[in-house]
C-alpha positions in Angstrom: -39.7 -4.7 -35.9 -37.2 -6.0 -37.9 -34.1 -4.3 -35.7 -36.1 -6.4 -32.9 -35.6 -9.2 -34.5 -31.8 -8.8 -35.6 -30.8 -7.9 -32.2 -32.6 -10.6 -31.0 -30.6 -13.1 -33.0 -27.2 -11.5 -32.3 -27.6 -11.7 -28.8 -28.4 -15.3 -29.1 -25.9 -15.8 -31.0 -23.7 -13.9 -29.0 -24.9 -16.0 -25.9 -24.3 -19.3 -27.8 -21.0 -18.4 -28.4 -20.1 -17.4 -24.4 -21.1 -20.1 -23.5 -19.1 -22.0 -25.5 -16.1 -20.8 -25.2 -17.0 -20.7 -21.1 -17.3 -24.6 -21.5 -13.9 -24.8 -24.4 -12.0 -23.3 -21.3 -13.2 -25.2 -18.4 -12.3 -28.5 -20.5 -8.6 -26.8 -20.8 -8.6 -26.6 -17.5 -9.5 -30.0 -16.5 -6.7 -31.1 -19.4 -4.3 -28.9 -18.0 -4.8 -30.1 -14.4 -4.3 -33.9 -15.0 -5.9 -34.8 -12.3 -6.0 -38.4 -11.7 -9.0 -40.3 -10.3 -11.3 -37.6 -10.2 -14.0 -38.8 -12.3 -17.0 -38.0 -10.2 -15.3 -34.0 -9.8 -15.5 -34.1 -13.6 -18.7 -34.9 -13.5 -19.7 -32.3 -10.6 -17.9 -29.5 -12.4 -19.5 -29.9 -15.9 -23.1 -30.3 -13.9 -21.8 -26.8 -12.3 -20.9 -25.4 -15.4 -24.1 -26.2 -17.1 -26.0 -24.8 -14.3 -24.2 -21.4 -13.9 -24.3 -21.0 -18.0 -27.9 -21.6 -17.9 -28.3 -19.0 -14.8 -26.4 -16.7 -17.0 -28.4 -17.4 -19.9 -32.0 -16.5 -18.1 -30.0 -13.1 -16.6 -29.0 -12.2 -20.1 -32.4 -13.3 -21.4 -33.9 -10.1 -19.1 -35.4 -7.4 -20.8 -35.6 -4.6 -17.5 -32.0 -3.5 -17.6 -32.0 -3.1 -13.4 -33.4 -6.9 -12.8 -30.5 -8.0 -15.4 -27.5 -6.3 -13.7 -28.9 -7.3 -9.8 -28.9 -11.0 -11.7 -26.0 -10.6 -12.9 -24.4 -9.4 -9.5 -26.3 -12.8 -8.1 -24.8 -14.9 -10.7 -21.3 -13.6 -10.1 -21.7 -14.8 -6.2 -23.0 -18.0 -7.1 -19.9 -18.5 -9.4 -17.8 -17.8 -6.2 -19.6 -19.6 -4.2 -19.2 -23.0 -6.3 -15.6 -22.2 -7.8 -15.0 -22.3 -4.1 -17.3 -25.8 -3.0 -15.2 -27.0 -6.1 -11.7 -26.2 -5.5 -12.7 -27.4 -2.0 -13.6 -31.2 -3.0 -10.6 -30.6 -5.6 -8.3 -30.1 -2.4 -9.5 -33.3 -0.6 -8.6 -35.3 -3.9 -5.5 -33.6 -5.7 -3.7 -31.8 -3.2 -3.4 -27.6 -2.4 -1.5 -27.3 -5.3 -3.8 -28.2 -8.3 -6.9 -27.2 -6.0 -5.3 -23.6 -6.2 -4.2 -24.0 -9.8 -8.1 -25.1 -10.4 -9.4 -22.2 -9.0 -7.0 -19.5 -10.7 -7.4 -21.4 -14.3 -11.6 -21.9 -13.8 -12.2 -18.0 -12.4 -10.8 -16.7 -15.5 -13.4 -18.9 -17.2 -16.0 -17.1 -15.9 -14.6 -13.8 -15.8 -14.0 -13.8 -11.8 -10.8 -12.7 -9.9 -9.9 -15.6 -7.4 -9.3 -12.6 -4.7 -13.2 -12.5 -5.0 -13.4 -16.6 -4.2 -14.0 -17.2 -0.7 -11.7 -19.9 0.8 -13.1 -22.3 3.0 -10.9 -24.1 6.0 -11.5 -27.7 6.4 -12.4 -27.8 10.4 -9.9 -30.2 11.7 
């Protein structure tokens, strides 16, 4: 019972710390960026951030080892998914330059490739 209990708390504490240091990064990024007159993509990418740590949170929280990895596999899709709705909106502001920049710092972040990003074209 009481290894139960131990391993309970360092994976929490474990968790705690990912996360933190998912958010530490993404903050780098936006400081590194220097984007100006993006306030509301700020906003929209911290909201992101929150929700994919706390998606990552309930995988991790899993106890059947199959249900964790197919969440885990889901989660990594979503992250895709809204690194690329994200560099997207960060294109229409800042340019293709820090859009692309965005989207090589923030995959790292999370621990995705940006080959596995989907791009998506603006129809003209």
């Amino acid at each position: 019972m009481k290894f139960i209990i131990i391993f309970f708390i360092a994976c929490s504490i474990q968790l705690i710390a990912s996360q933190d240091t998912t958010r530490e990064c993404i903050n780098n990024v936006i400081v590194e960026l220097e984007i100006e007159n993006a306030d509301e993509w700020i906003r929209e990418l911290n909201e992101t951030v929150t929700s994919l740590q706390d998606a990552r949170r309930r995988c991790d929280e899993m106890t059947n080892e199959r249900l964790r990895d197919a969440c885990i596999l889901a989660w990594q899709a979503q992250v895709a998914l809204e690194l690329a709705r994200l560099r997207t909106s960060l294109q229409e502001i800042a340019g293709d330059e820090k859009a692309n920049e965005f989207l090589r710092l923030a995959s790292a972040c999370f621990g995705v490739q940006p080959e596995e990003v989907p791009v998506f074209e603006k129809p003209e």
